[in-house]
N, C-alpha and C positions, 0 to 999 in steps of 0.2 A: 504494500500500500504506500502510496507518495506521501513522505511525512510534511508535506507542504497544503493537503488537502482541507477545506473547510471544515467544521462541525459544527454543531450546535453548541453552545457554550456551557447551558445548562442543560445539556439532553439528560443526562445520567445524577442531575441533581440531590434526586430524590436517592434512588434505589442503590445509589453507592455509596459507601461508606471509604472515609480515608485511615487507615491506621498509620500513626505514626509513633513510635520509639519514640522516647526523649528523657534527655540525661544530660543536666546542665547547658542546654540554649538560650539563657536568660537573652541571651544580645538579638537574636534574630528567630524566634521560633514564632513571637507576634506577627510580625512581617509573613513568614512561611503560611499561617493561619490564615489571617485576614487574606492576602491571596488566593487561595486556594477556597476560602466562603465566597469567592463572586463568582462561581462557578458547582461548588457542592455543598449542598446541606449539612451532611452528617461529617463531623472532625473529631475523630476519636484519635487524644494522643494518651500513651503508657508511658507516664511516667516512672522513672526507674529507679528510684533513691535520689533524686536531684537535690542536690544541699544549696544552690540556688534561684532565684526568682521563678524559675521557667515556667514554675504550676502556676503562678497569679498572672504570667505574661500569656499561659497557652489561653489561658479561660478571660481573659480581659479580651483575647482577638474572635473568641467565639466558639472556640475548640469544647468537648465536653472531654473531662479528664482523669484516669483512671490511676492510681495512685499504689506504687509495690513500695512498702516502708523503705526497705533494703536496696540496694542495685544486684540484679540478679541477671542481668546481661541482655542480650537484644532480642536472642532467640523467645525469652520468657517474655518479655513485655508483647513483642508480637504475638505468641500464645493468648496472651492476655485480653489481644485486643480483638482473634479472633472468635473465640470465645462469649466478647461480648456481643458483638457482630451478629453473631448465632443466634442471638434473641430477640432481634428486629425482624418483625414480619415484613415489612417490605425488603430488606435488603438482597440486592440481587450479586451484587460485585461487591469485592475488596479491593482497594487500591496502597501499598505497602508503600509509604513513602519517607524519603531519610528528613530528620530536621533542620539539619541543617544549610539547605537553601541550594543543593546543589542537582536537584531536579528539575524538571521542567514541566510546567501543569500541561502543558500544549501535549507534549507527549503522553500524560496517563490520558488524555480524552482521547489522543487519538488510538490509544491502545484499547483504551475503550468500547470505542467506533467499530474496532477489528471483532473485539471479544463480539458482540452483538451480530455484527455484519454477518460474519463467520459461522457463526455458534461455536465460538473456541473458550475454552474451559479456564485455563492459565495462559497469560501474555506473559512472557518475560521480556523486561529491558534490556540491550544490547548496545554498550556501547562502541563496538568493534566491527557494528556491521554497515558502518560509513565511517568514512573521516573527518566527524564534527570534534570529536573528543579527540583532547591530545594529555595522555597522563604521564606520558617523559617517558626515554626507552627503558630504564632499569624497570619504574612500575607497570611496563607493559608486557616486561620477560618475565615479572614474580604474576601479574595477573594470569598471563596465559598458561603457566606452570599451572594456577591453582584451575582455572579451566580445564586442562588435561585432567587432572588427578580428578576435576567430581565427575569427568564424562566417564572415566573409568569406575570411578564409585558408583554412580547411579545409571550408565547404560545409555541415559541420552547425551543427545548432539549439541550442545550450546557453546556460542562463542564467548561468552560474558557469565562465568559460573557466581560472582559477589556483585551482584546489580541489585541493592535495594529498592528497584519501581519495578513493581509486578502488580496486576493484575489478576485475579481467581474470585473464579465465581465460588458462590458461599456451597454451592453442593462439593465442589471441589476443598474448602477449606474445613469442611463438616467431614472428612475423611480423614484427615489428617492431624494429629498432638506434636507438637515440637518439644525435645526430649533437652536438644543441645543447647546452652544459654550465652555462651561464646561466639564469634564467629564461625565457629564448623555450623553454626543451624544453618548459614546459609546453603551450603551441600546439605543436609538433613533436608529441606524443606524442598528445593529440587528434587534429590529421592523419594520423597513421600508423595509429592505431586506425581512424580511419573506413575508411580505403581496403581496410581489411580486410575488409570485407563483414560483418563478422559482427553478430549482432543488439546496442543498447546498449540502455541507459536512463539516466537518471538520478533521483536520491532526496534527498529533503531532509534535509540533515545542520546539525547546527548547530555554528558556531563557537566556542570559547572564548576568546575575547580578552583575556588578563591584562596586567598592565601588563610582562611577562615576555619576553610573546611577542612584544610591539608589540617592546620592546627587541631583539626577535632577529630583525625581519625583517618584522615586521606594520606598518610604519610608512606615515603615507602615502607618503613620499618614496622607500621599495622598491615602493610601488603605480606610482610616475612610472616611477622604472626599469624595471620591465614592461614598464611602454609604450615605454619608449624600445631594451628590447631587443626588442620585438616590431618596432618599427617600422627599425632597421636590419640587422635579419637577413634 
């Protein structure tokens, strides 16, 4: 699908839901919010033991806020958020987005557009399958390493195995417990999605890498961690 194509802005208003992690974004998780309500209703962020503002900053922009005392890692709070997701009679999709600012709303709609167009079950983000994203060559030799090892883990084909914007529909997310609370949930949650039978895809999204985000997790040295939690789980 051409990722320059129109959509509706609010098509999926209602029936999608956004989960998003969060763990200390006090600086820009309002901004992330408020964005992302001119286009969807429901903003579910999992808060994860944040020891600063982020809870009064998510719920000042609009977001409804789910609260683990503790920090218990990404995999849990997404657990957390699916979970609650679960209990919305309307909700048809989940949209997995990072809080940090370094997604693009343009992209979850249009991945969106796909899921629906299609009948496709899980979209995953990809940011390897054009050249908008540029993560510097070291991050792109420890990324593609960690893509080798989940294709090998879980059997499917993905160019992009640690892309936090996905898309799953809730039958798809009703299948599925996330076990791992680290980065290895990322490869968990691809494994579990596949064995689901249900149909995927993936869509080129591109990344925004600000000197922010590197700060919050985008570093190469969280890219070795990857590996290193893929390779002892």
């Amino acid at each position: 699908m051409d990722s320059s194509a129109q959509v509706d802005p609010r098509r999926h208003s209602r029936d999608t839901w956004i989960v998003i992690p969060l763990y200390n974004e006090e600086s820009v998780i309002g901004r992330v919010v408020a964005e992302l309500r001119e286009h969807f209703d429901h903003i579910v962020c999992i808060d994860d033991g944040s020891t600063d503002g982020s809870i009064a900053a998510a719920e000042a922009a609009g977001a409804r806020v789910l609260r683990h005392p503790v920090n218990l890692g990404q995999g849990a709070a997404l657990q957390t958020g699916f979970e609650y997701v679960r209990t919305q009679p309307d909700a048809r999709y989940i949209v997995t987005f990072d809080a940090d600012g370094q997604h693009r709303i343009e992209d979850a709609m249009l991945m969106l557009d796909l899921a629906e167009r299609d009948d496709v079950a899980i979209v995953f983000g990809s940011r390897f399958l054009d050249d908008r994203t540029n993560p510097g060559w070291v991050k792109r030799v420890v990324l593609k390493t960690a893509v080798w090892v989940t294709n090998r883990t879980t059997g499917l084909e993905l160019t992009d195995a640690h892309n936090g914007l996905r898309v799953i529909r809730t039958d798809a997310a009703s299948r599925i417990t996330l076990e791992q609370d680290r980065m290895a949930h990322a490869t968990e949650i691809v494994l579990k999605l596949g064995r689901t039978g249900l149909p995927w895809r993936e869509f080129p999204v591109e990344l925004l890498y600000t000197d922010y985000s590197k700060s919050k997790g985008q570093s190469v040295l969280n890219s070795v961690n990857i590996l290193v939690d893929l390779l002892v789980k």
